[in-house]
N, C-alpha and C positions, 0 to 999 in steps of 0.2 A: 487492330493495327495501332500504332502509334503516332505521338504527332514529330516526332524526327523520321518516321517513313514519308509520313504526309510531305516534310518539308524536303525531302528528295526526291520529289518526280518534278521532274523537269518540264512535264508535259506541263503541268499545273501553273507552275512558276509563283510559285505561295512563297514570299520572304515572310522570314519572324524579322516580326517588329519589336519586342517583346516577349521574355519569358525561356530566354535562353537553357536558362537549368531546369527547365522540369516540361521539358520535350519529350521526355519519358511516361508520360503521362499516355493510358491505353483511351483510343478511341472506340464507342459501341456504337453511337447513332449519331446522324445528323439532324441537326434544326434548322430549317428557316425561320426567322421570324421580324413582324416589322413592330411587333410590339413594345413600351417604355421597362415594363415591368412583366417578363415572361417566366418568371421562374416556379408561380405554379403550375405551368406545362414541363416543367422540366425534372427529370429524374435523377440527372448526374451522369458524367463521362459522356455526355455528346461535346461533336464539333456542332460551335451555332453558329450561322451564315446569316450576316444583315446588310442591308443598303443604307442605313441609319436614317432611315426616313421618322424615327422618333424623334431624332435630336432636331430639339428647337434652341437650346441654348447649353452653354458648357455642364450647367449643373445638371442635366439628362445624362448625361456619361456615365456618373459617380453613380445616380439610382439606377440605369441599364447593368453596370458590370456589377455593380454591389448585388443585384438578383443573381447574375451570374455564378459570381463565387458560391455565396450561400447555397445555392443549387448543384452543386461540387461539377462545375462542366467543364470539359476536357482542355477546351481551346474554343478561341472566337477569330473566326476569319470575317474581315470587314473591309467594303470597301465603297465614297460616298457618289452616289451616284450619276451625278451630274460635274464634279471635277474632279472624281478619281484617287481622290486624297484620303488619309487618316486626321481628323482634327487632332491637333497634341489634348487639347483634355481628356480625349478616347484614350491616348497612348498611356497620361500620366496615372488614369484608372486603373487600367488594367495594369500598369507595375504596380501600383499602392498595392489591389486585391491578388496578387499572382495571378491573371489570368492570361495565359501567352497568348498573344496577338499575333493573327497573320494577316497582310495586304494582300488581298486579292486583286489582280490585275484586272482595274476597268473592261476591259475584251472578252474575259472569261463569264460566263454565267453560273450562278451557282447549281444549274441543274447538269453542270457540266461538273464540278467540285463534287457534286454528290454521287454522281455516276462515276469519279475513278477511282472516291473511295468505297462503293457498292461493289468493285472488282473486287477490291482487298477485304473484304470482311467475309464471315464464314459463311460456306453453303449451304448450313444448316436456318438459316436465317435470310436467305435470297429472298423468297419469294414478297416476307415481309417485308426487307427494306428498301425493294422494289418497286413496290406500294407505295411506299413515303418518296419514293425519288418520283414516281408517275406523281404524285400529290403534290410534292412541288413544283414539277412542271405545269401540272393544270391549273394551278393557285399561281405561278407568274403568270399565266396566260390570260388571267381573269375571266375564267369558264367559270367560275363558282361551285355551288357543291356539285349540282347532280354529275355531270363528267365521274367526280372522284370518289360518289357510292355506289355509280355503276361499275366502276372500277374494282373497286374491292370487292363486291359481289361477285362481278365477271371471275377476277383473277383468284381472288382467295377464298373463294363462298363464302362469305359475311355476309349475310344477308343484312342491311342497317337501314336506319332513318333517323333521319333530323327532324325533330317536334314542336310547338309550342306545348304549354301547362293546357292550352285550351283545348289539346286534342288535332290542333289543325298540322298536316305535314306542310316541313317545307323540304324536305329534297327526302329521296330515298333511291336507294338501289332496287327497288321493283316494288308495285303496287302494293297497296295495305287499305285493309277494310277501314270503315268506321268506326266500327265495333275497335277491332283491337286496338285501332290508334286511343279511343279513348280510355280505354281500359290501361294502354302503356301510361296514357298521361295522369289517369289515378293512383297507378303505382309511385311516379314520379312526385308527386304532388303525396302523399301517404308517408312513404318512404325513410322512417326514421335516418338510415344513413344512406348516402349512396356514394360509390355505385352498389346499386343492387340485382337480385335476381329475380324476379316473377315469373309462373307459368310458361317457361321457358324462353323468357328473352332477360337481355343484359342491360339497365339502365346507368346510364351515368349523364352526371350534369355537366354544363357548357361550362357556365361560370361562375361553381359554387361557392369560392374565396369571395368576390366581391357584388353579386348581384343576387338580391330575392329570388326565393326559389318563383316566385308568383308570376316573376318578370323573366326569367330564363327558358333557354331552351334544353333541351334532351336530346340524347343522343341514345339509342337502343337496339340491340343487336341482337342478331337471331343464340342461343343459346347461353349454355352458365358462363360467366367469366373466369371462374374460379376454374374450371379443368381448362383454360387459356394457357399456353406457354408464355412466358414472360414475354418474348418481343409482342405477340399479340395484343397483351394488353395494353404495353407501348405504342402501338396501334392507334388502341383506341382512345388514348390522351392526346397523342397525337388529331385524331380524328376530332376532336371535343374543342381543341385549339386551334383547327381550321373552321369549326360553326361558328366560335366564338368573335374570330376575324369578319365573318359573313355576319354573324347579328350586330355585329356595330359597322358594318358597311349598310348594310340596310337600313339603319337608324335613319330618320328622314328629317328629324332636329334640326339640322345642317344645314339641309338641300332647300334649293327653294320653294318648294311643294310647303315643306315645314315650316320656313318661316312667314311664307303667307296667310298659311294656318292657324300660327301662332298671331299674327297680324290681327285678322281678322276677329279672332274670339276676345281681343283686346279689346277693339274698337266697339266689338257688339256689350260686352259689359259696361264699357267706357260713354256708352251712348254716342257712338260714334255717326257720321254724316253718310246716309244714301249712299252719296255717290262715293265715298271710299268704298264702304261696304259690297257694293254689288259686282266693281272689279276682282273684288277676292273672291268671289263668288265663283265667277266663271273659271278664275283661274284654278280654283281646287275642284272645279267637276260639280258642285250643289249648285248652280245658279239651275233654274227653270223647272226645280221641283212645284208643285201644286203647294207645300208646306214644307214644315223643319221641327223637329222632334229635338232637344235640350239635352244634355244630360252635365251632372257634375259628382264630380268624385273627390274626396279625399280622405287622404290614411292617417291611422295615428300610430306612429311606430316605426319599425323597421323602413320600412319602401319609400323610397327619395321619390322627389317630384319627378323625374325625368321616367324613371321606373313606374309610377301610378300611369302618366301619360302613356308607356308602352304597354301597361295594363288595359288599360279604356280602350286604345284600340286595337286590342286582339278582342276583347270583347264583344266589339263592333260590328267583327269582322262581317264582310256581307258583300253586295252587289256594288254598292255605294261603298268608296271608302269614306271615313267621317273626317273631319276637320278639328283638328284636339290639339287644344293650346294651356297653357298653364299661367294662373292668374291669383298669385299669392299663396302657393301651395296651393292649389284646387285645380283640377284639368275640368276643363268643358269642351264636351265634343259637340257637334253641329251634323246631325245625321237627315236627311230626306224623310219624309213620314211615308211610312205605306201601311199598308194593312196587317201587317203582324203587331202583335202586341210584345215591344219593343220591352215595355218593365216585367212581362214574364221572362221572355231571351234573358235578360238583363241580371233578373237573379237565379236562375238558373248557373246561368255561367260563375255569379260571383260563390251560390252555392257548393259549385263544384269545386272554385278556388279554395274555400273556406280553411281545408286540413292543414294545406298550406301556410296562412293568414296565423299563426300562433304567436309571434310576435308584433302582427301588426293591425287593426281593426280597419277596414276600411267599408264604409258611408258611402251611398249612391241616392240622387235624385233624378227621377227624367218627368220632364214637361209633357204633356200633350200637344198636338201638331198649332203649327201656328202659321201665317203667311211669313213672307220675308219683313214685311214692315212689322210683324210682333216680335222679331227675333231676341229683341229687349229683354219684352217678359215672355219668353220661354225661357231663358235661361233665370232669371230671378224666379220663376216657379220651380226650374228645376233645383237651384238652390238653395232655397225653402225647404223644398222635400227634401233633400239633404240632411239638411241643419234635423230636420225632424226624426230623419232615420238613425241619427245620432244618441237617442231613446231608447231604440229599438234592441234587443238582447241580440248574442251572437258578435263575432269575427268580422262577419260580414253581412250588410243591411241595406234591403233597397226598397226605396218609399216609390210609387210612382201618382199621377198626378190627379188620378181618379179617388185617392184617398185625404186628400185637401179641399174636395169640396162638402166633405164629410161633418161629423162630430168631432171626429179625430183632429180635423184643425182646432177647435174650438177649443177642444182641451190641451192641448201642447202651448197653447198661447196663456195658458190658466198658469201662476206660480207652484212650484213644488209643494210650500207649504201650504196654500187653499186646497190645491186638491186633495192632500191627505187628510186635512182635516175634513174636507167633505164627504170622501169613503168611509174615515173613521168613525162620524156620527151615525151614516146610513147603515152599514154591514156589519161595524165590531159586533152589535147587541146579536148580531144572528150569529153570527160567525162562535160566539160565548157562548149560546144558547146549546148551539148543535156540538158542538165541545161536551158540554157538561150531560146533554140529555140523548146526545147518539143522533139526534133527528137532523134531519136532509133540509132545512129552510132556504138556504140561500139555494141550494138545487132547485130547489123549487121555485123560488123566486125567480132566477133566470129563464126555465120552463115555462111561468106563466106570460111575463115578458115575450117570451119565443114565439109562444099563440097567440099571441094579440090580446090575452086578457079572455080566450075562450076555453071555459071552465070541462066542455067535453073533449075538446085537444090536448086540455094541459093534460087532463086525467089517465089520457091513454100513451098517451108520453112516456108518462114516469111511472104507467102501469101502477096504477093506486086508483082506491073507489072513489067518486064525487068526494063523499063526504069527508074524504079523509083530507083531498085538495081543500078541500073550502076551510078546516078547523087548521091545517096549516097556514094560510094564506091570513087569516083572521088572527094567528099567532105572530103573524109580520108586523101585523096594523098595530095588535097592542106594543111590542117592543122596538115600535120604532115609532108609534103617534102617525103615520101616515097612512092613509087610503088611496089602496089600488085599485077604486075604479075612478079615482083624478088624473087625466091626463098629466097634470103638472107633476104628481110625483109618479107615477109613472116614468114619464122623463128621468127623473131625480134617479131614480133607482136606475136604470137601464145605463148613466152615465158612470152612476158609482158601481156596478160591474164593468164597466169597460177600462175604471182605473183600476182595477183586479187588487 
């Protein structure tokens, strides 16, 4: 249909505000949207319906209709919601970019606009636009997603789901294993372009233009996209722009939860007093643990702090939710200790991140449990470990806190240049040796080291005769001056293998 049809039903009572000559302009879909900047949901030739609950001030107008145009959309009907009015810098936008304006009469609701334009478009297309008119109605209704994937399942067979990266669902039109959810979310996270297709589901991202893929969600649909009819896939942009809405409604930054969150993990870095501290406690749900487990993240690269923070806690995720605030670029989460071994979960998860991670590296520390009055140093350990995972090869690295009471401290705290030169005096002569003469020393070396210095372990180890251990091992002594039955160097050697 048109928008000089649109503007002749009487039922509607849609005046043009704007955009008198190019009424002629074909309508194919409708938007809702309360987004500042929605024209990566948009395809062109929709009518878009808003209550301009974006606009905070006039220059929001200019970058609302400026996405507009650029998005080639047919018409914009608006109307504000609490006085019924068009601001004039709405109006003088939308003449600057020709986008015809229509006042929707306060009285009317837009899932009433969308329903008498659903009359007038083609039958060949009902069933889908249909879809989007229920979608809008259950999104004013503030039902969230699941309502509108049971919908599409029910009504269309789309079988879909909404994801995080970590495998976790949040809404779906009918149940989904384990297994595949996290298989969906490897694809997602793998995924050179998307949307794409795997093992017969359809992957597309929430909000690829502006959000890490690490930090996003997915959206995934039972079959190829590619044999989709065009409205379909419209669909499911559509569908990607309504998660999208929902992952930043759910953002908890905002809510009070969040910011006493964020409160709190200040106050604990800050060396903050008892008694602030323990009120926050209660109120995020951690006060009356036996202990508290640390953790601190941060990236270097792509992924904004607010983004790292939504990272850590999907990470988290668990019975307990954690407490994660951001403190100079760094989030520190505040989790409950229990009995699982929190820095296996920990890199597991970030492991799985990793494919994702290509433009960005991100570092992880977690503490071991501590009471509330250590809360201090649990997080100064888990920050430590941090700092130290930053060392560590890979995308993504997680130190935890069992490996700081080690040697491993001992050396990271050693200068870059000592320690090279301390590998270089011990190992170069062997590492030349076995170079030029084929022989295995430093294998062996490491081997002898491994049995404690016991000459019929090493031997059966490395499957070679006594004698053959012993004229190597005596070939260590001469080209490096040390003897390996001295504890001291002993030591010496076992460190300058661990700096590899």
């Amino acid at each position: 249909m048109r928008l000089n049809a649109l503007a002749g039903m009487p039922e509607l009572g849609l005046s043009v505000v704007t955009g008198h000559d190019e009424l002629e302009r074909t309508v194919r879909w409708v938007v809702t949207t309360d987004l500042l900047d929605p024209g990566r949901y948009l395809t062109g030739g929709e009518l878009v319906l808003t209550g301009l609950i974006w606009r905070r001030s006039a220059d929001d107008s200019e970058t609302f209709v400026r996405a507009l145009a650029r998005a080639g959309v047919s018409g914009l009907g608006a109307c504000e919601a609490r006085s019924g009015d068009l601001p004039p810098d709405l109006v003088e936008a939308c003449r600057r970019h020709r986008v015809p304006l229509f006042h929707v009469p306060p009285e009317l609701s837009f899932a009433e606009v969308t329903e008498h334009i659903v009359r007038h478009l083609s039958t060949a297309r009902a069933s889908d636009v249909t879809a989007v008119l229920d979608r809008h109605r259950q999104l004013v209704a503030g039902a969230g997603l699941d309502p509108v994937l049971e919908m599409i399942g029910r009504d269309l067979g789309m079988r879909c789901w909404v994801l995080t990266p970590s495998g976790r669902l949040v809404s779906g039109s009918s149940p989904l294993d384990p297994g595949t959810a996290t298989a969906l979310a490897t694809t997602f996270l793998t995924a050179r372009r998307l949307p794409c297709t795997r093992a017969g589901y359809s992957v597309f991202p929430v909000d690829e233009q502006t959000t890490s893929r690490v930090a996003d969600w997915f959206v995934a649909f039972e079959g190829r996209y590619s044999d989709w009819p065009e409205e379909r896939r419209a669909l499911a942009g559509e569908l990607a722009a309504v998660a999208a809405v929902e992952r930043v409604r759910l953002d908890d930054r905002l809510s009070p939860e969040g910011r006493i969150a964020q409160e709190l993990v200040r106050l604990v870095v800050t060396e903050g007093k008892a008694s602030d501290i323990l009120p926050r406690l209660e109120v995020t749900g951690l006060a009356g643990a036996p202990g508290y487990v640390a953790l601190a993240a941060a990236a270097h690269g792509a992924l904004r702090p607010a983004e790292l923070r939504s990272v850590i806690k999907e990470l988290l995720q668990g019975p307990a939710a954690p407490a994660v605030g951001v403190v100079d670029d760094e989030a520190i989460a505040l989790v409950p200790a229990d009995d699982s071994d929190l820095t296996a979960r920990v890199r597991a998860a970030v492991q799985h991140l990793s494919p994702a991670l290509t433009d960005t590296r991100l570092t992880v520390g977690v503490s071991g449990a501590a009471p509330v009055e250590g809360l201090r140093g649990a997080v100064e350990e888990a920050r430590f470990a941090r700092r130290l995972a930053e060392g560590r090869p890979g995308q993504g690295a997680v130190v935890g806190h069992e490996e700081l009471a080690t040697h491993v401290l001992l050396l990271a705290s050693v200068p870059d240049d000592v320690r090279h030169v301390f590998k270089v005096r011990l190992l170069d002569p062997l590492r030349s040796y076995d170079q030029v003469h084929k022989a295995d020393l430093v294998r062996t070396l490491e081997a002898f080291l491994q049995c404690s210095g016991s000459w019929t372990k090493c031997s059966e180890l490395l499957h070679v005769h006594v004698n053959t251990l012993r004229y190597r091992i005596q070939r260590i002594q001469d080209l490096t001056g040390r003897d390996l039955s001295r504890l001291e160097d002993r030591v010496d050697f076992f460190l300058a293998l661990r700096l590899g």
